[in-house]
N, C-alpha and C positions, 0 to 999 in steps of 0.2 A: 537082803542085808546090804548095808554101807560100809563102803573103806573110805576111814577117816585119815587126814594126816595133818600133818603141822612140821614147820621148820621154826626153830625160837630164834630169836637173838637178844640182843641186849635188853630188848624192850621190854622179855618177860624175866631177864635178871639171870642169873651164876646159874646150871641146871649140872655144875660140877657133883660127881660122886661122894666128893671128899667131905664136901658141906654138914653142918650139924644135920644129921637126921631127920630132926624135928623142921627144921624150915625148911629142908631141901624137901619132905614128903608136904608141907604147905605150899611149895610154890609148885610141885609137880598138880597137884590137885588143881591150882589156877589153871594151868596150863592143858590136861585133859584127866578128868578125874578118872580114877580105876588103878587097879594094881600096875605097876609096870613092873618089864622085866627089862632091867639095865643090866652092863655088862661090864667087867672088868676087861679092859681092852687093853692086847697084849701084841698089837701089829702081825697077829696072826692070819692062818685061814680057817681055826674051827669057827663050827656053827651050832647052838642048839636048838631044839625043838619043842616049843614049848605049850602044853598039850592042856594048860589050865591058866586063868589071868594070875598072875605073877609068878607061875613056875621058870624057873632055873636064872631067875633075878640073882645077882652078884656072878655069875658063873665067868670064870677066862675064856672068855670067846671075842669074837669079831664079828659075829653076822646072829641074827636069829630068825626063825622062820616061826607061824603058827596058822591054823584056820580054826580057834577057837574063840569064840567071837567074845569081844570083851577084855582081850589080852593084848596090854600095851605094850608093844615093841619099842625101846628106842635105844639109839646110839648116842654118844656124846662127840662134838667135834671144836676144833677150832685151828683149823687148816686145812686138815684132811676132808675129805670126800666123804658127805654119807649121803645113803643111797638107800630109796625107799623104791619098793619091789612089788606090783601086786600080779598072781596070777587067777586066773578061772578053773575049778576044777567040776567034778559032776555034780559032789555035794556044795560047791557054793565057792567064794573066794579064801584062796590062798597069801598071807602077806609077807613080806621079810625086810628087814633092816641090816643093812651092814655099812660097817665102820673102817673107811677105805684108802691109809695111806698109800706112802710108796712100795714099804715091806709088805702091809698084806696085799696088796695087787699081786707084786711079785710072787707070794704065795699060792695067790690062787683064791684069795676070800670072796669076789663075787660070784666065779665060778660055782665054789662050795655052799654057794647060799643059793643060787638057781636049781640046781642039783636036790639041795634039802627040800625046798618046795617043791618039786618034780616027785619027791617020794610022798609027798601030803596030796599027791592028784592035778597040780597045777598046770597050767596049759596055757599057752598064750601070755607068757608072761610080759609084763610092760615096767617102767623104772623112771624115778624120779631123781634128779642129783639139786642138792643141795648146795648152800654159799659151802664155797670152799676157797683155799688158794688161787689165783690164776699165774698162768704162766711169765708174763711181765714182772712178777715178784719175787718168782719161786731159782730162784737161783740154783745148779746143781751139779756136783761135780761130774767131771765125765766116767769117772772108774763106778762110780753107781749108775747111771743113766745108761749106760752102753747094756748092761740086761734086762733093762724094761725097750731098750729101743727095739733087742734081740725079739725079744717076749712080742709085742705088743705092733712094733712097725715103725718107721721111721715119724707117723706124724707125732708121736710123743716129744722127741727134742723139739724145742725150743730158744727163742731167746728172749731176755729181759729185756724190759726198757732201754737197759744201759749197755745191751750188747756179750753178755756174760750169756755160759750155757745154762739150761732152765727146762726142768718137765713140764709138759701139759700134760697136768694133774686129769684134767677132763676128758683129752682123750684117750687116755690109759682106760679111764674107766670104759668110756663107750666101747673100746676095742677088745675090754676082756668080757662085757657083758656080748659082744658080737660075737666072742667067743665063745660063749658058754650058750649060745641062743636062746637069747632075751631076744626081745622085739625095742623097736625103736623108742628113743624115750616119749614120753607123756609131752605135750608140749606147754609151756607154762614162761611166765617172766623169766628176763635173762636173769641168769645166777650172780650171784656179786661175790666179789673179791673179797675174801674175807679181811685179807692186811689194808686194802685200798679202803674201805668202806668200814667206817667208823661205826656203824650198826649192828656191827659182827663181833663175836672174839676173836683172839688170835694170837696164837701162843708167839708167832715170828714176827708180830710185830710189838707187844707188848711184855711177853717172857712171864705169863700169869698161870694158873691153873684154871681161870674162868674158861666155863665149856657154854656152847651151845646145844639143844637138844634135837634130834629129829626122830619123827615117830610117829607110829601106825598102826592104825586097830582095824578091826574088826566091826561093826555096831549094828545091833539086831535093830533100831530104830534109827530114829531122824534125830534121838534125842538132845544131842549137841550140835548146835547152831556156831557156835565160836569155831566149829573145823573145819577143814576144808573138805566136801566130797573128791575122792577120786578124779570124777570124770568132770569138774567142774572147769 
């Protein structure tokens, strides 16, 4: 079997929740046909499990996990971090998607999403990050940053361009997936700045509901050629 994945941006158009129905299930089809399971994302750390293609779709969660091949994983972002997850178990691969601000960091959401796949048999798990904010933009006050620096280690502070205090969004993640043992990420083009880079959404630099999508399957064949393999 093939782990497929995909990061959207503008290019494939709004892959927001909120959207009519109807065109938001036509432009998800463009983008990788099959049920998904998207998420009412709540800057938490639950995680669901999802054991059939499009089970526990709309659920409050922040990460989801499946090895049911067929069944679309995806998060929505536009600033935050999403993070696509694959592991190996005995019956075959394991995938997860989690949706990764500064609250669920703090909570504990990729922790809780290595963990869920760890109970599906997953082993050697490995991890992709998507466009997200970068530190140069991300301005932040010190009375929040001072327990992700506690949490997580000092190289999370940062500074902006302009010299303001500011997270690194990225290394939060790497240092809670280091935490939770995951394995180093996949290596793949640099990530871009979601606010910097006009091919991204972005809620802090333009104040929209437009979302991007990130997401990841399972695929008993080679059948779709427009995704990315894994290990490519």
């Amino acid at each position: 079997m093939t782990v497929r994945f995909r990061f959207t941006g503008r290019d494939e158009g709004d892959l927001s929740v909120a959207l009519d129905p109807a065109e938001l299930s036509h432009r998800r089809e463009q983008v990788a046909p099959g049920r998904w399971t998207w998420l009412e994302q709540v800057h938490g750390a639950d995680v669901v499990t999802v054991r059939i293609p499009g089970d526990r779709a709309g659920s409050r969660a922040d990460g989801a996990v499946t090895d049911a091949a067929g069944a679309v994983l995806s998060v929505h972002t536009a600033d935050c971090a999403p993070v696509l997850l694959r592991g190996d178990g005995g019956d075959g691969p394991v995938v997860g998607a989690a949706h990764a601000g500064w609250r669920g960091l703090r909570s504990g959401v990729l922790g809780a999403t290595v963990h869920a796949m760890r109970a599906l048999g997953a082993t050697s798990i490995s991890w992709r990050l998507g466009p997200c904010i970068s530190p140069r933009v991300y301005e932040f006050g010190e009375e929040d940053l001072e327990p992700l620096v506690a949490r997580f280690g000092t190289e999370v502070r940062a500074r902006t361009s302009e010299g303001a205090p500011a997270l690194d969004l990225r290394a939060a993640v790497r240092a809670a997936l280091t935490e939770a043992g995951a394995d180093e990420a996949r290596p793949g083009a640099p990530i871009p700045c979601t606010v910097a880079d006009p091919g991204w959404f972005s809620w802090r630099r333009d104040r929209t509901a437009s979302r991007q999508a990130a997401l990841i399957w399972i695929e008993a064949d080679d059948a779709d050629p427009a995704a990315t393999s894994w290990w490519s």
